[in-house]
C-alpha positions, 0 to 999 in steps of 0.5 A, spaced: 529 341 587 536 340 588 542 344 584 542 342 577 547 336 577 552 338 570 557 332 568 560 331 561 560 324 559 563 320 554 559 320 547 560 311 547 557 311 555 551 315 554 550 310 547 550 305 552 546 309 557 540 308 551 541 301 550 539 299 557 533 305 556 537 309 562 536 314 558 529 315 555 526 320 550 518 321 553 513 320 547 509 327 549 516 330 547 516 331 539 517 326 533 525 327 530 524 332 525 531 334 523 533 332 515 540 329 513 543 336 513 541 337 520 545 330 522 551 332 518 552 339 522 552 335 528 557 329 525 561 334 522 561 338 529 564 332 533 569 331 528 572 338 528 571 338 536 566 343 536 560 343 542 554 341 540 550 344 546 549 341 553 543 335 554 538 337 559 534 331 562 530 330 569 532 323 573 526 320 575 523 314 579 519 309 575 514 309 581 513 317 579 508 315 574 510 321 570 510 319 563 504 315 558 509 312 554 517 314 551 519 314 544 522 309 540 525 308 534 531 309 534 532 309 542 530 302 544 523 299 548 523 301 555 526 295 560 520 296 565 524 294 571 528 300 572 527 302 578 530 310 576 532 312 569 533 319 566 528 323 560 530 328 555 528 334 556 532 338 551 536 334 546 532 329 543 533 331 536 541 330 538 540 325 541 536 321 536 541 323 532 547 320 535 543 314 537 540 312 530 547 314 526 552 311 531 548 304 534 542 303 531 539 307 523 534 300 522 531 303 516 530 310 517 535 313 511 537 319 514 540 315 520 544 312 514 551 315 514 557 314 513 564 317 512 568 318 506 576 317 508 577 319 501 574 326 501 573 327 508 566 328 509 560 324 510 554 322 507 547 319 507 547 312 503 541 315 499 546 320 495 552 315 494 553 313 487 559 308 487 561 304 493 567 301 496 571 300 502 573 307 504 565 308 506 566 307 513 558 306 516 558 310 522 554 306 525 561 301 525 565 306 530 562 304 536 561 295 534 568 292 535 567 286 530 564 291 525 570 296 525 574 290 525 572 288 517 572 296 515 580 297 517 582 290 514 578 292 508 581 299 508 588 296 509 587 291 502 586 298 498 592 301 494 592 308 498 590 303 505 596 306 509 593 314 509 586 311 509 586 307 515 591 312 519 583 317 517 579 312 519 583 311 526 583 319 528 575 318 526 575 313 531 579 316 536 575 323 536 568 319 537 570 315 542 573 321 546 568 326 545 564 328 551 557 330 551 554 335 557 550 333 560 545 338 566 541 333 570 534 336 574 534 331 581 528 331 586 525 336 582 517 337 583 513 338 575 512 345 577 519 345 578 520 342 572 516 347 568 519 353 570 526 350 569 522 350 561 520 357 562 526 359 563 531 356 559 534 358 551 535 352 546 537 353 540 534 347 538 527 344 539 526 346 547 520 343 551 514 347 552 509 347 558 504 344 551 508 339 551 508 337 558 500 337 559 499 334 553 504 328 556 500 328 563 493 329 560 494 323 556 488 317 556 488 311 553 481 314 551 484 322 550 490 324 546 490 332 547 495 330 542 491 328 536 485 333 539 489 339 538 491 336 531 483 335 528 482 342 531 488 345 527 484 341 522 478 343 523 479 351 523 482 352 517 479 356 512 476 360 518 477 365 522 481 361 527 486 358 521 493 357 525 491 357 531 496 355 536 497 349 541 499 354 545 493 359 545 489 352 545 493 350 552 491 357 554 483 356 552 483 350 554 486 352 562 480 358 562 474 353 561 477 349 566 477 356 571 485 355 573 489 362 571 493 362 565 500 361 569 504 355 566 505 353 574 498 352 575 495 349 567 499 343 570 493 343 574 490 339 567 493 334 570 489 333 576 482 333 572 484 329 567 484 323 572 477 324 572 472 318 569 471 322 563 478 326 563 477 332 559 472 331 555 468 336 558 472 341 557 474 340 551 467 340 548 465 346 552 472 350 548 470 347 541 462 351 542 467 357 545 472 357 538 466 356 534 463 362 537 470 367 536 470 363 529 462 366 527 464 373 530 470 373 526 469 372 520 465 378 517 470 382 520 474 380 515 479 376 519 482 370 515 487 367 520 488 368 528 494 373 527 489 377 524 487 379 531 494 382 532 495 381 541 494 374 545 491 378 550 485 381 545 483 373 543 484 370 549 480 376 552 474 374 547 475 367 548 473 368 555 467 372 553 464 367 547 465 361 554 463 364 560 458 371 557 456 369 550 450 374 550 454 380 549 452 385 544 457 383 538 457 391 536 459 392 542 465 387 541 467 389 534 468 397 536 472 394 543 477 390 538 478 395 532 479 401 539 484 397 543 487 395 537 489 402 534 490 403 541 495 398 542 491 398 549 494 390 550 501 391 548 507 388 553 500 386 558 503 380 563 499 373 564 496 376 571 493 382 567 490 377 563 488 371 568 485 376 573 481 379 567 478 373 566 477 371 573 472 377 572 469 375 566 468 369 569 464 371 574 459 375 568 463 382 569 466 384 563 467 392 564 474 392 566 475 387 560 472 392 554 475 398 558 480 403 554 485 406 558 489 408 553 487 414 547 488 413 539 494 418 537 490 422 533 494 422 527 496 415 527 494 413 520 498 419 517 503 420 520 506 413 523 510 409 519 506 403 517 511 397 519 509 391 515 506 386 520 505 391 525 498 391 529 497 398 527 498 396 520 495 388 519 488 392 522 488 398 518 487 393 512 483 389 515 478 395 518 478 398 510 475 391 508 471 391 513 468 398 512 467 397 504 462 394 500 462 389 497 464 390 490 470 394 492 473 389 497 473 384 491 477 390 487 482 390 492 483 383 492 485 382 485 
């Protein structure tokens, strides 16, 4: 991969950019999730000349095959004839933003802004109460007829001079706003998924789930939606709010890749197969089902009840590969390891190796207790509320009481 390419381009290039789809939104990445105050913060930050954060995108040639499908709405189709173009990977909510408010709202409302030169501030079309010229459609600003007949119009009003003065500084401060822009050039999707790794965002950043749901993608498969009816499936179990990322783990382990991010891509490969993932997929879904069956009458409500990773990845790899094992013996490892804190800070080359072996039906290392139970753990600790210690003191209270006691502590 060549050093990252960082350029700052003017606001009116990179919308013109999006016209001609050069610059494209994949559709693996998430739908536009931001409300009207997010969109009037990004606005509002152009306008007093604030940074918005730089835009992370990777060139790519069509020929590479990489993406199922991208994003429309407000970004235009996709012209096909483009040899090579550039895909958001980090700033597709800012980028649908600019494009939606400044070029193209159609009919979503929160694209719908406009700016009061009279009070100095924008607002959604929804919240006007009484119009009039001094409302400048922000998606006037960049289309010369449009913001033609908003100066004339300006211009006829009593206060017209001072308003129209605004309105051009407006214009003015949008037009010569530049955005940054890193480019990821002859990058390889390894090279790309580490880079994902790596990067803080204070938006909505990319993750490997996202990029195996994209690459995995069939006109028969959606991972996408498979995950969705998982999610839905596994609530009001003990696997209520399971996470596309555990999913994405679970689903690497059945398919016998280890748990590094730069080797779940492998997904990709199997998914060409005739039948794609769906085998693995069945054989993940009777895996859940069975740490679901072995999770309830622990008490557990929720998959956070299971206070480490490594712990529920731990038993997902036994229900797949070694599902005979003798459950009590499984119960007394949990409770054990739990207040232990045997699996706290432990590397994704602990867990992989681990399951390489459990795969293999060796589950002795995996169960084993390294560590010892301090001895005045639950008197002399302090409980942090949603500590492991804490959340499974609860939980093995519940599970050691009867009945009737359970229910009297639950009113």
């Amino acid at each position: 991969m060549q050093n990252p390419e960082p350029r700052a381009q003017y606001l009116n290039i990179v919308l013109r950019q999006i016209s001609r789809t050069a610059l494209r939104i994949p559709r693996f990445q998430r739908h536009f999730v931001w409300g009207e105050s997010d969109v009037i913060e990004l606005l509002e930050s152009i306008r007093k000349g604030y940074p918005i954060g730089s835009i992370l995108t990777w060139r790519v040639e069509s020929s590479d095959n990489y993406f199922s499908g991208y994003r429309e709405g407000p970004f235009p189709p996709a012209d096909l004839n483009l040899s090579s173009f550039e895909v958001v990977l980090d700033g597709a909510q800012r980028m649908s933003t600019l494009y939606g408010t400044l070029r193209d709202p159609g009919n979503n409302p929160v694209y719908r802004v406009y700016f009061d030169v009279r009070l100095g501030q924008f607002i959604h079309e929804t919240a006007i109460r009484q119009g009039g010229p001094w409302l400048v459609p922000m998606s006037a600003l960049f289309e010369s007829r449009p913001f033609l007949d908003v100066q004339r119009e300006i211009a006829e009003l009593e206060d017209g001079e001072e308003l129209l003065s605004r309105v051009l500084d407006l214009y003015s401060t949008f037009q010569d706003y530049q955005v940054p822009i890193i480019t990821l050039s002859n990058a390889v999707l390894e090279d790309v998924v580490e880079v994902f790794r790596r990067v803080n965002s204070s938006g909505t950043p990319l993750s490997s789930v996202d990029f195996v749901r994209a690459l995995t993608w069939r006109s028969s498969f959606d991972l996408e939606e498979t995950f969705r009816e998982l999610t839905e499936r596994y609530e009001g179990t003990a696997l209520e709010g399971i996470s596309e990322e555990f999913l994405i783990r679970c689903l690497a382990i059945t398919a016998e890749l280890s748990l590094d991010s730069r080797e779940v891509i492998q997904l990709r490969e199997l998914s060409n197969r005739p039948n794609g993932l769906q085998a693995e997929v069945e054989a993940m879904e009777q895996a859940l089902d069975a740490l679901a069956s072995f999770l309830a009458p622990l008490q557990i409500s929720r998959m956070s009840d299971v206070p480490y990773e490594v712990q529920r990845l731990l038993l997902f790899g036994i229900m797949q590969y070694v599902p005979t094992t003798d459950t009590s013996r499984l119960k007394n490892w949990l409770w054990a390891s739990t207040f232990a804190e045997e699996h706290q800070s432990k590397p994704e080359s602990y867990v992989s190796r681990l399951i390489k072996e459990i795969r293999n039906g060796q589950i002795e290392n995996a169960l084993e207790i390294r560590k010892t139970i301090e001895p005045g753990i639950f008197a002399d600790r302090v409980r942090r509320a949603g500590s492991a210690i804490t959340g499974s003191s609860y939980l093995r209270w519940e599970w050691l009481s009867p009945p009737p006691m359970r229910s009297m502590r639950r009113r």
